[in-house]
MIVO-786060 format. One record per residue: residue in three letters; y, x, z of N, C-alpha, C in turn. Coordinates in pm, whole numbers, padded with zeros to 5 digits, always signed. Example, Ala and Ser with C-alpha at 12.3 -4.5 7.8 and 13.67 -1.06 7.14 Angstrom:
ALA-00569+01319+00780-00450+01230+00780-00330+01320+00780SER-00225+01285+00708-00106+01367+00714+00003+01290+00787
//
This chain:
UNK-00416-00800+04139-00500-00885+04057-00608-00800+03993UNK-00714-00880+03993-00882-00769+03921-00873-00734+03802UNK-00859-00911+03706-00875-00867+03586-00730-00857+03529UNK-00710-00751+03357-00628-00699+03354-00576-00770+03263UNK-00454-00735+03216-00377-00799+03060-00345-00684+02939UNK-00427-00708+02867-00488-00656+02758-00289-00689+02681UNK-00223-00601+02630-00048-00570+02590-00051-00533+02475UNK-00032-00618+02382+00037-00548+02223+00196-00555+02194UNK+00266-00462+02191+00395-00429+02176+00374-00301+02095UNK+00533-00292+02072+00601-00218+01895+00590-00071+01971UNK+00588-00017+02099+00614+00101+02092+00596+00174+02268UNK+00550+00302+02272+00516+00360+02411+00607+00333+02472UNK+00750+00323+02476+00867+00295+02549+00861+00140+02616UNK+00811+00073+02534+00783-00089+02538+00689-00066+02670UNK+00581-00027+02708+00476-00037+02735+00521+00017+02876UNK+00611+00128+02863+00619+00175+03000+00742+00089+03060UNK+00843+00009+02998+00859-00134+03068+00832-00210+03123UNK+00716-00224+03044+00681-00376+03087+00548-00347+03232UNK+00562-00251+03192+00474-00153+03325+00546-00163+03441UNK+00645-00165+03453+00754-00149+03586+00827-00239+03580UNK+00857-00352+03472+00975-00461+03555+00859-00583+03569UNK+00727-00616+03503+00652-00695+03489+00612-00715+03675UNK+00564-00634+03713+00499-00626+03869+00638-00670+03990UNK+00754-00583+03905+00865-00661+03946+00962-00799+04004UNK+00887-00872+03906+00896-00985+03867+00755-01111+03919UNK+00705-01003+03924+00563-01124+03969+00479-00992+04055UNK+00515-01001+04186+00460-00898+04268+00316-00901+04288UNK+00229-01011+04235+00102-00994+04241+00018-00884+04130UNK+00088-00847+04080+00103-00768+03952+00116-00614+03987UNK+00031-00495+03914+00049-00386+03981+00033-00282+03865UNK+00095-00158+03852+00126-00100+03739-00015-00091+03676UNK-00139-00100+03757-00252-00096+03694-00352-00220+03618UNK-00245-00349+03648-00281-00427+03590-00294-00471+03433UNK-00239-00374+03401-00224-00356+03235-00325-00231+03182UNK-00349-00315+03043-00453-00256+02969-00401-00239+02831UNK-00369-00105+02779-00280-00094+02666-00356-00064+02524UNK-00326-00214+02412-00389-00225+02328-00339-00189+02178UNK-00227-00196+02190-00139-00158+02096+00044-00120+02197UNK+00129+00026+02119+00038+00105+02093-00097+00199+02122UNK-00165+00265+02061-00307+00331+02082-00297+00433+02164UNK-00349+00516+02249-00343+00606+02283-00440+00731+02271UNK-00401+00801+02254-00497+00981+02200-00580+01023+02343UNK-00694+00993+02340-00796+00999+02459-00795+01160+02488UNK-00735+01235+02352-00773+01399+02408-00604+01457+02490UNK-00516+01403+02373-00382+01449+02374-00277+01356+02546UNK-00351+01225+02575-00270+01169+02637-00167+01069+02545UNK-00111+01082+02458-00015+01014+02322-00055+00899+02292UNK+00077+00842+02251+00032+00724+02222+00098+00701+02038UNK+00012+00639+01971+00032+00626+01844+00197+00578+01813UNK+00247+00599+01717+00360+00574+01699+00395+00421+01687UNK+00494+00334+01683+00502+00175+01719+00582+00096+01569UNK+00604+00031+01613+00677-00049+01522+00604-00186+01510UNK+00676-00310+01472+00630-00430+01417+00504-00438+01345UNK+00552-00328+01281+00386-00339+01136+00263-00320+01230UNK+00239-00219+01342+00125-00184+01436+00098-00279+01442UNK+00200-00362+01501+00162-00545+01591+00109-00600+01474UNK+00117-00660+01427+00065-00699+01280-00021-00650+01213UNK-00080-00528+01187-00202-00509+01212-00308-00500+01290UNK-00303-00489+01481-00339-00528+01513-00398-00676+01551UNK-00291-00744+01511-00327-00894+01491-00444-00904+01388UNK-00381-00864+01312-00515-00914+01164-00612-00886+01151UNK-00649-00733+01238-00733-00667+01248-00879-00691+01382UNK-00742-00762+01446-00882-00863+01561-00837-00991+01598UNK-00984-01077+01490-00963-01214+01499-00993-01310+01561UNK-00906-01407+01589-00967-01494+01738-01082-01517+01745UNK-01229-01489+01714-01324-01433+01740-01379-01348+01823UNK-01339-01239+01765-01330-01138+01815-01247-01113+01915UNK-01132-01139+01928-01028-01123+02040-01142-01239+02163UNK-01177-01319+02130-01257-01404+02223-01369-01358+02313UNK-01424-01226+02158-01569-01151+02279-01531-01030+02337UNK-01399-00987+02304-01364-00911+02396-01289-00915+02548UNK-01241-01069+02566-01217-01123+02705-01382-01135+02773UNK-01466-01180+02660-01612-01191+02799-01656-01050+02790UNK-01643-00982+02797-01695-00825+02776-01697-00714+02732UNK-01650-00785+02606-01646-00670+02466-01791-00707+02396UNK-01743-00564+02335-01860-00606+02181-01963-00594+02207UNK-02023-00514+02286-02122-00419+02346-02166-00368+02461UNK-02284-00379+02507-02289-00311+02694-02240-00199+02625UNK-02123-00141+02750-02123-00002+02776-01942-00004+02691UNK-01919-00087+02657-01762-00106+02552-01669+00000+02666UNK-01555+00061+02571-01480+00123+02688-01388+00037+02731UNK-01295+00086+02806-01186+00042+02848-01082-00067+02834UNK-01074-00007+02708-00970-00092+02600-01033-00215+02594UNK-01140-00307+02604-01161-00457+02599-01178-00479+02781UNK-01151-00404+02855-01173-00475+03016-01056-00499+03026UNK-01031-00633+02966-00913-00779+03012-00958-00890+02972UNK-00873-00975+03011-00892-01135+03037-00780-01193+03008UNK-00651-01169+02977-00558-01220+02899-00514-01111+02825UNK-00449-01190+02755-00343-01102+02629-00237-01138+02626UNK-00132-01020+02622+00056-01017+02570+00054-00962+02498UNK+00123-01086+02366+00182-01009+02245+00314-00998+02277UNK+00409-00891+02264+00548-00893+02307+00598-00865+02163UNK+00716-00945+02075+00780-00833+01975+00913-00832+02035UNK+01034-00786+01965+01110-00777+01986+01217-00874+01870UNK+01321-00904+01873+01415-01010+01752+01481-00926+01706UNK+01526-00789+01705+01582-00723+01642+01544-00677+01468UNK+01429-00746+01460+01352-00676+01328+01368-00873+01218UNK+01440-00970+01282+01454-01114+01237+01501-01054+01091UNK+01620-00980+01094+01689-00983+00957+01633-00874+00860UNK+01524-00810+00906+01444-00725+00771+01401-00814+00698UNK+01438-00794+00574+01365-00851+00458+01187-00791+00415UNK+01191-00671+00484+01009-00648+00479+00949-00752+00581UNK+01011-00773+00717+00928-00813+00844+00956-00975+00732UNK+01030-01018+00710+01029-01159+00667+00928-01164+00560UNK+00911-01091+00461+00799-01117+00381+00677-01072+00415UNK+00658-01070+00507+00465-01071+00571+00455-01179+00676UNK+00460-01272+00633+00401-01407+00645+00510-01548+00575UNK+00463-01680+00594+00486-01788+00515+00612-01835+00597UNK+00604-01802+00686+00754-01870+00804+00857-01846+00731UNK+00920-01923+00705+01107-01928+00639+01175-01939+00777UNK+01274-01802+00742+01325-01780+00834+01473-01917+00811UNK+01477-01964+00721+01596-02041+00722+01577-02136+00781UNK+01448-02197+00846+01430-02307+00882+01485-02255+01063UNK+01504-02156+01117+01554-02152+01252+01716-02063+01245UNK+01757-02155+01321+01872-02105+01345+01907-01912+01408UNK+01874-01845+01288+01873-01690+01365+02036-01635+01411UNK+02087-01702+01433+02297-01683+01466+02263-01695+01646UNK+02123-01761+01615+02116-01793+01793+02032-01732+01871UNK+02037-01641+01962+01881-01594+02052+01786-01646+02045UNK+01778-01778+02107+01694-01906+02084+01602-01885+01972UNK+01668-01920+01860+01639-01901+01698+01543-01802+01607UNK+01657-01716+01719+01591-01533+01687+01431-01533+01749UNK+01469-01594+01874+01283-01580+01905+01174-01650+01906UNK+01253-01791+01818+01172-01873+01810+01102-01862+01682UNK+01169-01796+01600+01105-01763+01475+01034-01625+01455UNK+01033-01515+01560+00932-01408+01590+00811-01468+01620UNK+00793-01567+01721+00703-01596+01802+00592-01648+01692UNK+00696-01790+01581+00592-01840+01484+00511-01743+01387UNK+00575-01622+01389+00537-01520+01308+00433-01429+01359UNK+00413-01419+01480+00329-01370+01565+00189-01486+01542UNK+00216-01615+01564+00122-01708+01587+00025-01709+01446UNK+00139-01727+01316+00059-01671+01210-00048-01573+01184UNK+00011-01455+01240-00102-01346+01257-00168-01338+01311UNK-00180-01365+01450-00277-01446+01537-00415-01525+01518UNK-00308-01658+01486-00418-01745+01368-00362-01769+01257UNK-00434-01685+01174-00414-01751+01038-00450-01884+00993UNK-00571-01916+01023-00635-02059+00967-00549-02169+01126UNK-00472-02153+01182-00494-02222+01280-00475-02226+01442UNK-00355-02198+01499-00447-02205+01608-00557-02274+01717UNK-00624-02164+01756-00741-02240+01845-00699-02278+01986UNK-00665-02342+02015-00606-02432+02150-00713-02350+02265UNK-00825-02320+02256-00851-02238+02382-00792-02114+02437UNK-00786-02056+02354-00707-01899+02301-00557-01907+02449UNK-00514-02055+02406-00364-02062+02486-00360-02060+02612UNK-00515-02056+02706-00525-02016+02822-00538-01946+02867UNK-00539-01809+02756-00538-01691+02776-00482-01556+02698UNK-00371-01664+02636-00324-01555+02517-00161-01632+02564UNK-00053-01505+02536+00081-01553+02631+00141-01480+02471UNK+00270-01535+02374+00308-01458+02302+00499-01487+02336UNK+00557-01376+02313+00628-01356+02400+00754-01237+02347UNK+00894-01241+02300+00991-01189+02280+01112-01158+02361UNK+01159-01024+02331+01250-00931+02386+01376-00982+02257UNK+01467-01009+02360+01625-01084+02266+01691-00973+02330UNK+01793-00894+02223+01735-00883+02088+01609-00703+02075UNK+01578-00671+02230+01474-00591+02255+01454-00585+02360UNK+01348-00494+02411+01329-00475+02571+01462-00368+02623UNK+01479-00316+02567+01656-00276+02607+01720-00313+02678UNK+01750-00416+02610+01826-00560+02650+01797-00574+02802UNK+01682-00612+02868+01660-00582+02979+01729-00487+03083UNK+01698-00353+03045+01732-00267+03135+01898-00239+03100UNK+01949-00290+03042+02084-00276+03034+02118-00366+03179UNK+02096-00473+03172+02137-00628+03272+02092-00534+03365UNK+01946-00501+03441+01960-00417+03494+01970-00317+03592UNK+02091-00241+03512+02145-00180+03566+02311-00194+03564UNK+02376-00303+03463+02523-00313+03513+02513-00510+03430UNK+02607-00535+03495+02624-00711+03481+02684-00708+03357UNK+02625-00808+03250+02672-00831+03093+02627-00994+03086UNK+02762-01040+03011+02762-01185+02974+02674-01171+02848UNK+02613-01295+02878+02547-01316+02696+02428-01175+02669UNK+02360-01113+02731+02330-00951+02694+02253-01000+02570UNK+02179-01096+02576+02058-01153+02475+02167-01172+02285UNK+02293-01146+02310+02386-01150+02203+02412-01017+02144UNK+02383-00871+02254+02397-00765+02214+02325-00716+02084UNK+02419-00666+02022+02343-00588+01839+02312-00490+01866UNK+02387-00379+01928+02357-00247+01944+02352-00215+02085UNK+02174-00244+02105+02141-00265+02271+02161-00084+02280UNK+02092-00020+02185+02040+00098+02189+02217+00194+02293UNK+02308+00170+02233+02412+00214+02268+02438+00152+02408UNK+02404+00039+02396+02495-00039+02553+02427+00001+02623UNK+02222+00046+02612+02182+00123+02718+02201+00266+02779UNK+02252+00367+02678+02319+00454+02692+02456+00466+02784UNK+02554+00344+02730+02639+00328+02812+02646+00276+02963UNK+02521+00231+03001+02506+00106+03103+02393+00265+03205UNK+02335+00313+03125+02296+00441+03192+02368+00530+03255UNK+02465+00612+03204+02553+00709+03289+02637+00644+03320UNK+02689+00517+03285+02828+00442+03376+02712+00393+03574UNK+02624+00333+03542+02535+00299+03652+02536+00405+03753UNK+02546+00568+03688+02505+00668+03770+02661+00724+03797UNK+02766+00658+03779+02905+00699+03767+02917+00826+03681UNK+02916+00835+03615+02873+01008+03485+02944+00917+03369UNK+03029+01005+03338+03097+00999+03159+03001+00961+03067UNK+03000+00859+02988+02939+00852+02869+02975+00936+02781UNK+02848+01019+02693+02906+01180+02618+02959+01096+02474UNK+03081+01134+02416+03136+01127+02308+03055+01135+02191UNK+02937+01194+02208+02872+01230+02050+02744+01141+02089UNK+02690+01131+02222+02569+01066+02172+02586+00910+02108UNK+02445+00873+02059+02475+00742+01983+02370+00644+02115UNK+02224+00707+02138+02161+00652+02261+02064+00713+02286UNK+02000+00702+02382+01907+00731+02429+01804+00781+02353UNK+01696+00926+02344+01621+00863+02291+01490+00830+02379UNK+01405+00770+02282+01269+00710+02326+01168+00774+02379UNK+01186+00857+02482+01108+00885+02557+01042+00851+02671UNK+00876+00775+02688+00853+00728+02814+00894+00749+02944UNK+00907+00925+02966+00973+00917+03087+01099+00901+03144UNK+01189+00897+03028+01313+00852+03023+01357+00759+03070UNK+01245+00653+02995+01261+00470+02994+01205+00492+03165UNK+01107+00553+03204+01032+00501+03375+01163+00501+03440UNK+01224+00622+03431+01323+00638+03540+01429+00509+03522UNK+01447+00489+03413+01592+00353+03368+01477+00243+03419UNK+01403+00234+03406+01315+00092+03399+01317+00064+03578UNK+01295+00196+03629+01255+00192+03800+01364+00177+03857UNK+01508+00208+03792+01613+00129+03843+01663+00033+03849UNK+01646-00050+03714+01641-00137+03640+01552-00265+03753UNK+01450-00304+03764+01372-00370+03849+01443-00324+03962UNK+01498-00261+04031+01592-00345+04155+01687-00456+04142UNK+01743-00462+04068+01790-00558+04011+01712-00682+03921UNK+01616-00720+03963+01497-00785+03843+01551-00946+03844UNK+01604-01020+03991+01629-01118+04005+01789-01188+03889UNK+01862-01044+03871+01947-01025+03768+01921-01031+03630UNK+01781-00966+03604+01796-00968+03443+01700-01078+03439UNK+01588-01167+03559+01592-01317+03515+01702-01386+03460UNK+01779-01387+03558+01894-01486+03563+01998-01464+03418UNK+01978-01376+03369+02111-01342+03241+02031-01321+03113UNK+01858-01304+03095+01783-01305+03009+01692-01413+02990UNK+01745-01525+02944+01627-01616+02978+01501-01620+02843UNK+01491-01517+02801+01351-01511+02734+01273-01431+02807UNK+01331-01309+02925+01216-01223+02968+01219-01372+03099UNK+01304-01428+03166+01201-01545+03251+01151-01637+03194UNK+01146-01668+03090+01065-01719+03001+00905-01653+02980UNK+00872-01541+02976+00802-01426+02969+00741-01448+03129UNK+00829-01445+03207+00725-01430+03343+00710-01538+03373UNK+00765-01674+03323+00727-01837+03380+00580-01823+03273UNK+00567-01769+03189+00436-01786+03092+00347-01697+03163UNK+00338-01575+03213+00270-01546+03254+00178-01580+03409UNK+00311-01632+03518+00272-01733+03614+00181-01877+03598UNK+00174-01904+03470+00120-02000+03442-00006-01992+03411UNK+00015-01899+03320-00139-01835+03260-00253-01764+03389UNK-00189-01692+03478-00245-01671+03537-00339-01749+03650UNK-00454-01738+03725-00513-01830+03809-00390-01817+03920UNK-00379-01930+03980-00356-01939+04092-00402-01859+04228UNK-00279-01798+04290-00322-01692+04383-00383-01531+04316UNK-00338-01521+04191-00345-01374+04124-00201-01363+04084UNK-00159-01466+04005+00065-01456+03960+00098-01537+03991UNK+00069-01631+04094+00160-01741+04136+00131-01753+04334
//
C-alpha cells in the first residue's frame, strides 16, 4: 500500500509490534507502511523517546483535528518531513493503565460508568478516553474515515503471548509481562529462569518474539478479539484493494 499510517502508541516496543503482526494480519500491509508518530524518534541517535500513556495524551492535545487534518493533505508546509507523509491514523493504548487513578483523572469519562471487571469494559472505556483527547469539543465525523482508535487487552503483550503458546481468556491476563516471559522460553522448550520477573523492553527483543508470534497470527485473532477488532477497523478504513 502507497500511503502510510501515521501510529501513536505508549512505547518503542509497541511500535515494533505492530510493525510485524499488523502486515501479518492484513498482508496488503508492509513493515514500511507505517509512519511513527508517537513514540518520537532521535534523527541523530536512531532512539526513540521514552513512552507511556501521558506521550499519547499529549500528543493528542498537542495536534488538533485541524491540524491532524492538514497533515493527511500534506502537512504544514512544502517541503514538511516525513513524519506528516500519511493518510490515516492509529491511536493504540493499552487497558492496563484503566485502574490508575492519575490516567483516570485526565479527562471527564467516569470510569464507573463501564464495566472495568470486563475486557470489553476495560477497552471500552480507554477508547472514550482517547476520543476525548482527540476531540475535545466533539467529534468531527470526517476524521472517522481516517482516524482508527484502537486497544491492546490488557497490552500488546497479550498478543505475543497467544502467539506463541495457546491461553484461554489471554485478554483476562494481569501479569502479561510474566506470562510473556513464560510463554517465551517454554515456546523455545528452555527453563523459565527462577529469578527473572520478564522480559525487558527491548525492540529487538520484542522483533524476534513478535516474528514468531505472527506465525501464529490466525491464533491470536481468534483468542484476542480486540486485536481482530483492530484489524476488522483497519480493513475497513482502508480503500478497497490496499487492506481488503
Amino acid at each position: 500500500m502507497d500511503d502510510k499510517i501515521g501510529v501513536v502508541a505508549e512505547g518503542p516496543t509497541d511500535l515494533v509490534a505492530l510493525q510485524i503482526l499488523l502486515p501479518a494480519a492484513v498482508p496488503e500491509l508492509k513493515q514500511d507502511s507505517f509512519c511513527f508518530l508517537q513514540p518520537t524518534m532521535d534523527r541523530t541517535s536512531g532512539e526513540h523517546s521514552d513512552g507511556g500513556w501521558t506521550k499519547i495524551q499529549k500528543w493528542c492535545l498537542s495536534n488538533s483535528p485541524a491540524l491532524r487534518k492538514r497533515m493527511i493533505s500534506g502537512g504544514l508546509f512544502a517541503g514538511d518531513p516525513i513524519e506528516y507523509d500519511w493518510k490515516y491514523l492509529l491511536v493504540l493504548i493499552d487497558t492496563d493503565i484503566c485502574d490508575q487513578i492519575e490516567f483516570q483523572r485526565q479527562s471527564d469519562v467516569n470510569p464507573g460508568d463501564y464495566a472495568l471487571s470486563e475486557p470489553s469494559g476495560r477497552a471500552a472505556y480507554v477508547k472514550e478516553v482517547l476520543r476525548r483527547w482527540l476531540w475535545p469539543d466533539g467529534v468531527v465525523a470526517d476524521d472517522l474515515s481516517w482516524t482508527l482508535l484502537a486497544s491492546a487487552v490488557e497490552a500488546i503483550e497479550t498478543w505475543l503471548v497467544v502467539g506463541l503458546l495457546d491461553r484461554d481468556e489471554p485478554e483476562r491476563i494481569k501479569d502479561v509481562g510474566k506470562e510473556l516471559l513464560v510463554a517465551d522460553h517454554v515456546s523455545r522448550g528452555r527453563k523459565v529462569p527462577e529469578t527473572a520477573k520478564r522480559i525487558k523492553k527491548r525492540p529487538e527483543r520484542y522483533a524476534k518474539i513478535a516474528k514468531r508470534a505472527a506465525e501464529r497470527i490466525e491464533n491470536i485473532k481468534s483468542h484476542c478479539p480486540h486485536f481482530a477488532e483492530l484489524v476488522d477497523g483497519l480493513l475497513t478504513m482502508l480503500p478497497e484493494g490496499d487492506g481488503g
